[in-house]
C-alpha positions as CSV (number, residue, x, y, z in Angstrom):
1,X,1.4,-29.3,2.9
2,X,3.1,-26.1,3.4
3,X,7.0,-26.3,2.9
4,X,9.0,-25.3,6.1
5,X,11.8,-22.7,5.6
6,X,15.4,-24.8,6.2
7,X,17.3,-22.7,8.3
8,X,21.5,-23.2,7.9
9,X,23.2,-24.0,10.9
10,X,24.2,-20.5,12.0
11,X,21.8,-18.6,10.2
12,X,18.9,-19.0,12.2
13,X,20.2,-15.6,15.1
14,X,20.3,-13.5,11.5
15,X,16.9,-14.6,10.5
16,X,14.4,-14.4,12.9
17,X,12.3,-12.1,10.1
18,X,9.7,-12.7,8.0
19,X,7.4,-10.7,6.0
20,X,4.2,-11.9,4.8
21,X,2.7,-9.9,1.6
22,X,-0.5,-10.8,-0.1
23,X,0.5,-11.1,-3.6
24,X,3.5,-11.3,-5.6
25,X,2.2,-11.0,-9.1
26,X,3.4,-7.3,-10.0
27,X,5.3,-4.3,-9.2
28,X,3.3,-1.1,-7.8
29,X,2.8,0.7,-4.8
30,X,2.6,-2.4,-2.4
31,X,5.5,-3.9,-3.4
32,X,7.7,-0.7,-3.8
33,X,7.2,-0.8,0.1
34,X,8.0,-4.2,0.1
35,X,11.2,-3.9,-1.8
36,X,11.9,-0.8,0.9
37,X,11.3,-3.6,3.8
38,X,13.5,-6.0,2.1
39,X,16.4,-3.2,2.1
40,X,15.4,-2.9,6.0
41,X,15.7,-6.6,6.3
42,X,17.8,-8.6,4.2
43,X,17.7,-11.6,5.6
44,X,14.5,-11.6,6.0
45,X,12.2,-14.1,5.0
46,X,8.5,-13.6,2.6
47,X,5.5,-15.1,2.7
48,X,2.4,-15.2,0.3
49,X,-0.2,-16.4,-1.7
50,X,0.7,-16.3,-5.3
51,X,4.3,-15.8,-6.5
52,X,5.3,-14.9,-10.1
53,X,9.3,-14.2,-10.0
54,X,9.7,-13.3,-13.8
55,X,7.2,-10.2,-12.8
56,X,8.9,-9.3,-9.3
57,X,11.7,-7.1,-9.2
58,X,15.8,-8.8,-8.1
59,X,15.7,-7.2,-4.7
60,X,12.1,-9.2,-3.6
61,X,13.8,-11.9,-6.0
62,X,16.8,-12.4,-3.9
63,X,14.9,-13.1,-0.4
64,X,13.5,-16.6,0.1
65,X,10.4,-16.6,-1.0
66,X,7.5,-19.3,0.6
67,X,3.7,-20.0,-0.4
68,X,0.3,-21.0,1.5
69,X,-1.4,-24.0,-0.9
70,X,-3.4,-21.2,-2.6
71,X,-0.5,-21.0,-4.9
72,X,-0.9,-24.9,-5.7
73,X,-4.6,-24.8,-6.3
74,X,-5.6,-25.1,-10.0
75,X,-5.2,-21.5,-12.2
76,X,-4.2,-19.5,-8.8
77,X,-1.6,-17.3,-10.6
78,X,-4.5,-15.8,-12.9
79,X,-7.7,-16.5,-10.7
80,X,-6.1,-16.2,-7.4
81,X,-8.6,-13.8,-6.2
82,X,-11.6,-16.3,-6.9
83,X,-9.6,-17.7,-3.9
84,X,-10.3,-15.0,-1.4
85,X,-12.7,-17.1,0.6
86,X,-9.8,-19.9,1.5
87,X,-6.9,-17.0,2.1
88,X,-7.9,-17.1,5.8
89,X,-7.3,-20.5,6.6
90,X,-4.1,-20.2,4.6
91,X,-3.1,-17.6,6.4
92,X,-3.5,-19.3,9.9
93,X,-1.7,-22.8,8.4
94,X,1.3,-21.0,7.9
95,X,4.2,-21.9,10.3
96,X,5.9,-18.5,11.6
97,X,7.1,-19.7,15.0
98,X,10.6,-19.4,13.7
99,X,10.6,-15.6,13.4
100,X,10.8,-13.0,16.4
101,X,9.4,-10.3,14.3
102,X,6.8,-10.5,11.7
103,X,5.9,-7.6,9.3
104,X,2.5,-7.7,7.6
105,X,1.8,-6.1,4.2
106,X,-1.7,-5.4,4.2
107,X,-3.9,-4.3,1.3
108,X,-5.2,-8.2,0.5
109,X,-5.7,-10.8,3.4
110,X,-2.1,-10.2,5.3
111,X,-2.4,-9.7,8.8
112,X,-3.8,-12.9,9.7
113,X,-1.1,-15.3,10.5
114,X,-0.5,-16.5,13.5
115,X,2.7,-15.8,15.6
116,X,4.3,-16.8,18.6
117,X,3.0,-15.6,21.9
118,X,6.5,-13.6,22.2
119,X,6.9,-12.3,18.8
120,X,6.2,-9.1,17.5
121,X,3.7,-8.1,14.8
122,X,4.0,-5.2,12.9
123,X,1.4,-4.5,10.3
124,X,2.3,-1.6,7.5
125,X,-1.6,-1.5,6.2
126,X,-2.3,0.4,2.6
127,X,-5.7,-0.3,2.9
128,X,-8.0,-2.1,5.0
129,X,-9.6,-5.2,2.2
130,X,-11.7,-2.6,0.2
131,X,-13.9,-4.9,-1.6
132,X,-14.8,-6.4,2.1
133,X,-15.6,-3.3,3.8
134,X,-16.2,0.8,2.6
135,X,-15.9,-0.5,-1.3
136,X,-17.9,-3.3,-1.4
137,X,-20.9,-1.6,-2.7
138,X,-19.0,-0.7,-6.2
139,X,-18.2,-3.8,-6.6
140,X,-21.1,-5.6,-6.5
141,X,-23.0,-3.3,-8.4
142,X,-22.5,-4.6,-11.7
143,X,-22.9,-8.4,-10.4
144,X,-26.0,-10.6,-11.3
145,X,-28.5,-11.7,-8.9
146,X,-26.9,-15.3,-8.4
147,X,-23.3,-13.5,-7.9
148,X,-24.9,-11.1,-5.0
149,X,-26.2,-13.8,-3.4
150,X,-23.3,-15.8,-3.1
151,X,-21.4,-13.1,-2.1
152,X,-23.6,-11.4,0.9
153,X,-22.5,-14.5,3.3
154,X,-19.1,-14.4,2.2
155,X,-18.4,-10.9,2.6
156,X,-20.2,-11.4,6.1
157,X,-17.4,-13.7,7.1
158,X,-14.7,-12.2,5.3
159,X,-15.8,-9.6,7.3
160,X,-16.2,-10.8,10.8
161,X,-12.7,-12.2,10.1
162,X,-10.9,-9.3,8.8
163,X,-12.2,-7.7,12.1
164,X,-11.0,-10.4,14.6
165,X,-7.8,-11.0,12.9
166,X,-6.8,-7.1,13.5
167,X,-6.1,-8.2,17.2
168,X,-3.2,-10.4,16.1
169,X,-1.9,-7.2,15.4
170,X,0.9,-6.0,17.7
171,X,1.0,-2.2,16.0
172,X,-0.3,-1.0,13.1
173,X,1.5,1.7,10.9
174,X,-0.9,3.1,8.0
175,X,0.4,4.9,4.3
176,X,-1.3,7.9,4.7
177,X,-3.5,10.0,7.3
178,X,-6.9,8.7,5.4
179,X,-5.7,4.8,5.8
180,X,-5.1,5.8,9.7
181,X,-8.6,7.4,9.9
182,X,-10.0,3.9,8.1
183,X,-8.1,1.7,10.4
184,X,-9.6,3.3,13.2
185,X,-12.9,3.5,11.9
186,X,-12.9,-0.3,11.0
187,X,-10.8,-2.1,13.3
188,X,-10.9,0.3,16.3
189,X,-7.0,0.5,16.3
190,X,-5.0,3.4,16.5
191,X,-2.2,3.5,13.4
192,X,0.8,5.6,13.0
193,X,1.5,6.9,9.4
194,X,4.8,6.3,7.2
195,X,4.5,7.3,4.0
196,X,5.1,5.4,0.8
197,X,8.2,6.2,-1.2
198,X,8.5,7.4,-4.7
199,X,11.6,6.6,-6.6
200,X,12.9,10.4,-7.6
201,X,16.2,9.2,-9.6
202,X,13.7,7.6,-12.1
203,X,11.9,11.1,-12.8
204,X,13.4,14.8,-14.3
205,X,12.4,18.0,-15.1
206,X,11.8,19.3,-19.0
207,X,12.3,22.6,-20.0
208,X,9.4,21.2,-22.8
209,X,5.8,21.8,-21.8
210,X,3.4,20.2,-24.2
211,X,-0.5,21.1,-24.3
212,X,-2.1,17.9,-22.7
213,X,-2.8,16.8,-19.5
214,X,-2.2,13.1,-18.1
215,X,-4.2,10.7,-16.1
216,X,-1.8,7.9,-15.4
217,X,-3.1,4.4,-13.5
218,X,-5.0,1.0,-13.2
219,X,-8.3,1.8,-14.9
220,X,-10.6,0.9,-12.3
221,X,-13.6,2.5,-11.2
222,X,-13.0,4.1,-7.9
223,X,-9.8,5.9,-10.1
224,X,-12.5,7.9,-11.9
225,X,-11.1,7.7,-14.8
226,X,-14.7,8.0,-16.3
227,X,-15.5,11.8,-14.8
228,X,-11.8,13.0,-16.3
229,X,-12.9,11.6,-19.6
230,X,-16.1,13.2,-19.7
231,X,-15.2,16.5,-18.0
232,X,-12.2,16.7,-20.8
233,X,-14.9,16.0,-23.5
234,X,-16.6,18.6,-22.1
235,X,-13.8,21.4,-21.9
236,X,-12.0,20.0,-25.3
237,X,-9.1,20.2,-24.1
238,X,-6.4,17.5,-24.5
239,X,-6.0,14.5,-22.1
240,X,-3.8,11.7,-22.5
241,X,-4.7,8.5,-20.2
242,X,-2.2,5.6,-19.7
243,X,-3.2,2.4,-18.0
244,X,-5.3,-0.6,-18.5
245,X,-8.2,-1.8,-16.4
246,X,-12.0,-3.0,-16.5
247,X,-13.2,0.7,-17.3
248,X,-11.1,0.9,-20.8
249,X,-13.8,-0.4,-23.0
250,X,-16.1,2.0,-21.8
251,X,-13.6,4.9,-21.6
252,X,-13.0,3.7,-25.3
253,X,-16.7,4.2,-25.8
254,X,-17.1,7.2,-24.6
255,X,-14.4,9.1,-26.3
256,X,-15.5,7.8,-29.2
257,X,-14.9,10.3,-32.2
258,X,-13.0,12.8,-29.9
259,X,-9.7,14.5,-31.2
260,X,-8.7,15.2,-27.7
261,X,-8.7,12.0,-26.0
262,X,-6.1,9.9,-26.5
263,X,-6.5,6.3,-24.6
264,X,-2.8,4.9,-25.0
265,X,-3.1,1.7,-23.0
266,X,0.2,0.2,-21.1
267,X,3.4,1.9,-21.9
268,X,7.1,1.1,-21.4
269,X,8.5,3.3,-18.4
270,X,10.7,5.6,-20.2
271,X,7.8,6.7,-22.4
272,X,5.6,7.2,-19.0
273,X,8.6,9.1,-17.8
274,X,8.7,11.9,-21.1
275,X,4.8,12.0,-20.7
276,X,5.1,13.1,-16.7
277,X,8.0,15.8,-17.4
278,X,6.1,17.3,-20.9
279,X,2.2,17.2,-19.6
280,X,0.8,21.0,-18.4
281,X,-0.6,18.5,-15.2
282,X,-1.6,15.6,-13.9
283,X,-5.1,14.7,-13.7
284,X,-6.2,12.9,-10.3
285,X,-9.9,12.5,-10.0
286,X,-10.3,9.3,-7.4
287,X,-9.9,8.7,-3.8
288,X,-6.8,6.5,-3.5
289,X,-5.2,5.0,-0.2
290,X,-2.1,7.7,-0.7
291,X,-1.5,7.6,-4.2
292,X,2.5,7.4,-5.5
293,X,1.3,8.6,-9.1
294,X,1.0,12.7,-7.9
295,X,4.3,12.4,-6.2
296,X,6.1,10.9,-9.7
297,X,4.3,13.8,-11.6
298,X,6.2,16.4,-8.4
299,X,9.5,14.5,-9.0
300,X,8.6,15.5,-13.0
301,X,8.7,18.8,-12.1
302,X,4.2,19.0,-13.0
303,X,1.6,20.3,-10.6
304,X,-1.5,17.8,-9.8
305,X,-4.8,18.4,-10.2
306,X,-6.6,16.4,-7.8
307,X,-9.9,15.6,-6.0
308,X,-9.7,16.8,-2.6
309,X,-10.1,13.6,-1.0
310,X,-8.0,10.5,0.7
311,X,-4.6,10.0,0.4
312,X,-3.8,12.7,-1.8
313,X,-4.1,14.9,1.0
314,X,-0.6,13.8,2.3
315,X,0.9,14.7,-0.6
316,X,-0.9,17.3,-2.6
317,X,-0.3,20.9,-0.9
318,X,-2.7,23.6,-2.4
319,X,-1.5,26.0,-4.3
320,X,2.2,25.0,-4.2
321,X,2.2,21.4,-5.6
322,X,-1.3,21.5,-6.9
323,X,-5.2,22.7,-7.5
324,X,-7.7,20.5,-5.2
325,X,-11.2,20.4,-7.0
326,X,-14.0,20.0,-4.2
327,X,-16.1,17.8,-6.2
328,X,-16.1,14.9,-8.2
329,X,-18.2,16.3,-11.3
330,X,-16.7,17.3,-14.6
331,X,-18.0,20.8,-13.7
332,X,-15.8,21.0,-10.2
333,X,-12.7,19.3,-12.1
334,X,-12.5,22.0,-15.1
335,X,-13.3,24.3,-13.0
336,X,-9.8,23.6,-11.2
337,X,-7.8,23.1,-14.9
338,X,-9.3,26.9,-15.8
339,X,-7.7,28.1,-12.6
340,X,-4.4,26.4,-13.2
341,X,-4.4,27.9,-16.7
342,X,-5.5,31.3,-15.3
343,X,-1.8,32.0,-13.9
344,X,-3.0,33.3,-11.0
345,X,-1.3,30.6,-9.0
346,X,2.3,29.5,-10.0
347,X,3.9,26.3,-9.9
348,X,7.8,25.9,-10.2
349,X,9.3,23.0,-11.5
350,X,12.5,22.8,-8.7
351,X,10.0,23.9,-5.8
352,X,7.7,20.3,-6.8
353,X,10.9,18.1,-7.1
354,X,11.7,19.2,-3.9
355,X,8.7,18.5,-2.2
356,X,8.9,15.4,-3.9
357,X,12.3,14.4,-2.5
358,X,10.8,14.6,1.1
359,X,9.1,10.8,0.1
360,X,12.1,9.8,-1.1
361,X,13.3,5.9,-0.8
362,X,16.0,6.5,1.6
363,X,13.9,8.5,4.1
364,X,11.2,6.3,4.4
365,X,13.8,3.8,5.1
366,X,14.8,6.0,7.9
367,X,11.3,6.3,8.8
368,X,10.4,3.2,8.8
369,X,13.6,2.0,10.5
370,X,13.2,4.4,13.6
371,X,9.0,3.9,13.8
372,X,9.6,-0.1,14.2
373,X,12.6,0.3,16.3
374,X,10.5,2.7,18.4
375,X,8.0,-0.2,18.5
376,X,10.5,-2.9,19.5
377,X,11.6,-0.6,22.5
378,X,8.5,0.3,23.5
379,X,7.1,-3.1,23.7
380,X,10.2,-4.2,25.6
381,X,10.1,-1.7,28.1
382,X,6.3,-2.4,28.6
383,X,7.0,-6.2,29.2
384,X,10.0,-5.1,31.4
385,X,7.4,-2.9,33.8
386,X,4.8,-5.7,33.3
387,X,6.7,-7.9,34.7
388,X,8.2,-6.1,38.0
389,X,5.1,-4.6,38.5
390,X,4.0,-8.2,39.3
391,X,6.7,-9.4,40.8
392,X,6.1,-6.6,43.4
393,X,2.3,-7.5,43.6
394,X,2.3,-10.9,43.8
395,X,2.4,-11.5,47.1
396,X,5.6,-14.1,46.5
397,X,4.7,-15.5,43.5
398,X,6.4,-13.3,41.3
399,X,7.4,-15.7,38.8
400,X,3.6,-16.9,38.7
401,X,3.0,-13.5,37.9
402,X,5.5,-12.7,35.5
403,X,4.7,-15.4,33.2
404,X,0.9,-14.6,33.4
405,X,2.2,-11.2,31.8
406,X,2.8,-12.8,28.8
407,X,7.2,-11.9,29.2
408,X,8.2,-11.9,25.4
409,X,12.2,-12.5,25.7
410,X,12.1,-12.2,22.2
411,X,11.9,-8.8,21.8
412,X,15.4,-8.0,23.7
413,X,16.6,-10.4,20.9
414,X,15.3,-8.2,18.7
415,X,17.0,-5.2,19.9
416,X,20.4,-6.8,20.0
417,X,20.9,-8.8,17.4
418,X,18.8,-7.7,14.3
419,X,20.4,-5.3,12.1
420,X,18.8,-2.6,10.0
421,X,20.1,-1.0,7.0
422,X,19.2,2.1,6.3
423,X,21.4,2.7,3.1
């Protein structure tokens, strides 16, 4: 059974927050945003499947931190997405009536909890499930015939559920212009877009320029790590890749015999760091959801070379942070890396920081801060009207009418009494 936050006596006006997250079992992108909300909200309360603190960051750390059962089910911290089929229920047996404003984290099964009729949902979506909906494909294309089977009904109801659950959703704010696009493709929602942050104090400039290029990342297939490989085989030219993932034994395979491949695995930050400010560029052949990595090599001081695709497009400005290639072959991508080492287009180390430092931590904050509060306001003010509007047409019963509005008092709470820091 599913342990109910305890709420000290006068704590509860302060806490009226929570924020659900799929997964607590790392830090990247998802919970860099996280660790931006907690800022926002810091008495705010978490939510999620499958917790590891000893691999979570102090700031997510110090929040009070609550689990559905998937966490208690046997191997969950290793195998927790064999559990993807039971995350809904989970979901829907948590008990958020407490909270006046609940913020999903979206990129696993989020959004789906149920709040009060009078609360606010906000969900800040990375990516609609890929493995449910435009990505699914991929994935089951190296499954046997016994695993596609099992899977065609599942994904069917992950599906139909994933779909229906998007109407819990108060307001959706999406990372970047191509998650917008998705969310409106798939859930027939209309999204606002705040961009991830990228941490610039953790980054500098180098006035050393070695001769490789870097491909940085989670070695997965729909990175492409594969087609930088091979086009870099091709050219001869040196690439360093840093990451682990499913694709690095046949990445190791591949490059095989080459001099100019170098496959370094995991590294320690500060080494990642010295790689981003020395590489000529950073090599970005997928379609991510925005993509932090190109923004850490701009806060370096390095260009990106990039396919022209997804969430990069936020970030990547031709010709003044970066070369986009048009397609995703080996021939299109050094095509790109002979331009950049033609000369004919310039990049300037200051000039990419710069553009960098417009994603910055503090100004999403801001962002983020005045988008929700904008929210809050308007859904107030829209209750407020709702409400007169029947009391004026209601032949009398006005109160009748009102309540059949759906009056959610909490929201005025929300606008008096939570507190947001933005520094």
């Amino acid at each position: 059974m599913l342990e109910k936050p305890v709420v000290r006596e006068g704590e509860l006006q302060e806490s009226k927050v929570a924020i659900v997250h799929y997964w607590l079992n790392g830090m990247r992108g998802g919970e860099n945003v996280l660790e931006s909300l907690c800022r926002l909200y810091p008495q705010a309360d978490i939510y999620t499947h499958v917790y590891e603190p000893e691999k979570i960051s102090e700031v997510i750390n110090s929040h009070r931190i609550f689990t559905s059962f998937i966490a208690r089910l046997p191997l969950a911290r290793k195998k927790y997405q064999a559990y993807l089929p039971f995350m809904p229920m989970a979901l829907e047996q948590l008990d958020l009536t407490a909270y006046d404003l609940v913020i999903s984290s979206e990129s696993g099964p989020a959004k789906g909890i149920v709040t009060r009729p009078d609360a606010l949902h906000i969900c800040y979506c990375h990516s609609p499930m890929r493995y449910v909906w435009d990505m699914y494909y991929r994935y089951i294309e190296d499954a046997g015939v016994a695993k596609r089977l099992l899977m065609a009904p599942l994904i069917h109801y992950l599906k139909v559920w994933d779909f229906a659950s998007a109407a819990r959703v108060d307001h959706f704010i999406a990372n970047s212009s191509y998650i917008a696009q998705r969310i409106r493709k798939i859930y027939r929602r209309e999204a606002t877009v705040c961009n991830p942050p990228v941490n610039l104090d953790a980054f500098y400039l180098s006035d050393q320029q070695d001769d490789y290029y870097l491909m940085l990342g989670q070695l997965v297939t729909y990175k492409r790590p594969d087609l930088a490989v091979k086009a870099f085989l091709e050219s001869g030219r040196r690439l360093l890749v840093v990451g682990e993932g499913e694709c690095l034994p046949e990445l190791k395979q591949l490059a095989k015999g080459a001099d100019n491949i170098e496959l370094l695995g995991r590294l320690p930050f500060d080494k990642i760091c010295e790689l981003y400010s020395k590489c000529q560029a950073l090599i970005f052949p997928g379609v991510e959801d925005f993509g932090i990595v190109p923004l850490e090599a701009m806060a370096s001081g390095r260009p990106v070379i990039a396919y022209g695709a997804g969430g990069v497009l936020d970030s990547v400005v031709p010709d003044k942070t970066g070369i986009l290639f048009s397609e995703q072959t080996e021939k299109s991508l050094n095509a790109a890396v002979s331009d950049f080492e033609s000369g004919i287009v310039t990049f300037d180390p200051h000039s990419l920081r710069d553009h960098a430092a417009q994603f910055s931590e503090e100004l999403f904050r801001q962002r983020l801060h005045n988008e929700i509060d904008t929210v809050i306001s308007r859904e107030s003010h829209a209750n407020h009207l709702g409400l007169k509007t029947a009391a004026v047409t209601g032949n009398g019963d006005g109160d009748k009418a009102g309540a059949s509005t759906g009056e959610r008092p909490a929201l005025n709470k929300l606008n008096s009494h939570i507190s947001l820091v933005t520094k």
